[in-house]
C-alpha positions in Angstrom: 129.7 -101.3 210.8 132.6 -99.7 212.7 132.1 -97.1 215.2 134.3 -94.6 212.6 131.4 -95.3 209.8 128.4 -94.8 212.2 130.3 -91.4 212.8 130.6 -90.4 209.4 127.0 -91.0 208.4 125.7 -89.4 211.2 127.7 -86.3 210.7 126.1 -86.3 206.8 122.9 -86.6 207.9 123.3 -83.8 210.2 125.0 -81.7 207.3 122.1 -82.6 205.1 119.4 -81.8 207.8 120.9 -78.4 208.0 121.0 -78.0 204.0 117.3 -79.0 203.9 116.5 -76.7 206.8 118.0 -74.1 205.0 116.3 -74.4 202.0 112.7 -74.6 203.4 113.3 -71.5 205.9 114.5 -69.7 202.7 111.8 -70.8 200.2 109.3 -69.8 202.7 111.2 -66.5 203.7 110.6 -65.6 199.9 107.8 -66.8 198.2 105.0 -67.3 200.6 106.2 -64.0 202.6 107.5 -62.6 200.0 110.4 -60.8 201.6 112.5 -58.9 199.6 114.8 -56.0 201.0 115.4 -53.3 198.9 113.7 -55.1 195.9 111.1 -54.8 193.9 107.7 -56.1 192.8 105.6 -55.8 189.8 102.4 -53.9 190.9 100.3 -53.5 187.7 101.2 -53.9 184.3 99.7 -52.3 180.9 100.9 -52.3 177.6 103.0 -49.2 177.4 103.9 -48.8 181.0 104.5 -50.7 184.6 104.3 -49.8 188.2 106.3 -51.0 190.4 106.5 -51.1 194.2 110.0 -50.7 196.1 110.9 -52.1 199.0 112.9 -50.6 201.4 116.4 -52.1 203.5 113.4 -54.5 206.0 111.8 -55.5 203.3 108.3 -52.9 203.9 106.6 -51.2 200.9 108.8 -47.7 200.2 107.0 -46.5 197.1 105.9 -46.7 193.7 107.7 -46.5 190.9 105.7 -46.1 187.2 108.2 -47.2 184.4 107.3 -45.9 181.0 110.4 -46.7 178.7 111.6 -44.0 175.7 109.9 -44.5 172.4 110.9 -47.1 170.1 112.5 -49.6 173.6 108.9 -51.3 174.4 111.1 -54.2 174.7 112.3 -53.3 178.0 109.3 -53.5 179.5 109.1 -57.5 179.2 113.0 -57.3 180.2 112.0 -55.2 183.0 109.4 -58.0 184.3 111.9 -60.9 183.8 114.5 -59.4 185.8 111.9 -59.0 188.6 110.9 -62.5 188.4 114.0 -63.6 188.7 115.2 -61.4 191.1 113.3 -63.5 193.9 115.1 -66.3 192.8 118.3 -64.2 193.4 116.9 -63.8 196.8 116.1 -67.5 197.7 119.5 -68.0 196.7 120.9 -65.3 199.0 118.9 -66.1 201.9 119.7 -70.2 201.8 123.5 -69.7 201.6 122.7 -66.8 204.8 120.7 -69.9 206.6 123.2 -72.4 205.6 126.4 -70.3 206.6 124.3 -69.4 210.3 123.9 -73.3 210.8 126.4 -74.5 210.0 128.7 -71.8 212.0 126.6 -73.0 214.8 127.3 -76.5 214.2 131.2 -76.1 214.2 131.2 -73.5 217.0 129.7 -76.4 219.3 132.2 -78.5 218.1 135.1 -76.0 219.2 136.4 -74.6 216.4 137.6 -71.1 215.8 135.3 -68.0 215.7 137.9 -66.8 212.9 137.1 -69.9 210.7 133.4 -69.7 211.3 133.4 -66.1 210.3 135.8 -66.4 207.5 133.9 -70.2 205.7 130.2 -67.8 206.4 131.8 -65.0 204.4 132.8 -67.7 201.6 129.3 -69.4 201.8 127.3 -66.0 201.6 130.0 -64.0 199.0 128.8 -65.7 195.4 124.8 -64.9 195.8 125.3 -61.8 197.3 127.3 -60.6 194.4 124.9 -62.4 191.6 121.5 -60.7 194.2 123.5 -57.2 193.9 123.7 -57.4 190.2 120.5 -58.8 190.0 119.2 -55.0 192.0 121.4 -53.1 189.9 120.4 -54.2 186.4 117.1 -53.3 187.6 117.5 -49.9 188.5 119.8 -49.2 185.4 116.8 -50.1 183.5 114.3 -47.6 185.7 117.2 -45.4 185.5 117.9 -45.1 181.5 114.0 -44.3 180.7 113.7 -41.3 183.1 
């Protein structure tokens, strides 16, 4: 193999190294540890009602919220617990393009290249799951929101 080829492999193998790295500091950021700023968590669960514990911006225990939804929209309760389920997918999302983008900014910073195309490709990595976890928050607390 040409010197050019041995390049190019090694330089995937270092991209993919950081994609995996990535992906397990994230999956282990948010299940095991379950961090979740400004999220929430289902606390207990009954037939007409749910309580819910808030998190606050570092991701500590803020307070309790009871949900009991208007007669006749029952339904949202099970809507209510599917967004919160996948609301930590949301956040392994977020937090592996956050990893990825920090990596991989340190990769091409040791290789010389602009701080201004760092900053802007880590903006570009990060912008899609950040809008899709804001959403995610947001259809949430229209939903605690609409029964009050």
């Amino acid at each position: 193999m040409s010197e050019e080829s041995v390049r190019k492999v090694r330089r995937f193998l270092v991209y993919l190294a950081i994609l995996m790295i990535a992906v397990a500091l994230s999956y282990i950021l948010v299940y095991p540890l379950g961090y979740s700023p400004l999220g929430y968590e289902t606390f207990n669960t009954k037939d007409d009602l749910v309580v819910l514990q808030s998190d606050n911006v570092i991701g500590l225990e803020e307070e309790r919220v009871t949900y009991v939804p208007q007669e006749g929209e029952e339904w949202t309760i099970g809507y209510l617990k599917d967004l919160i389920q996948q609301l930590r997918t949301q956040y392994f999302f977020f937090f592996t393009s956050v990893f990825i983008a920090l990596l991989w900014g340190a990769f091409d910073l040791m290789r010389k290249k602009s701080w201004r195309r760092v900053l802007i490709q880590g903006c570009l990595y990060v912008f899609v799951p950040t809008v899709s976890l804001v959403t995610q928050v947001n259809k949430i607390k229209d939903v605690l929101n609409h029964a009050i």
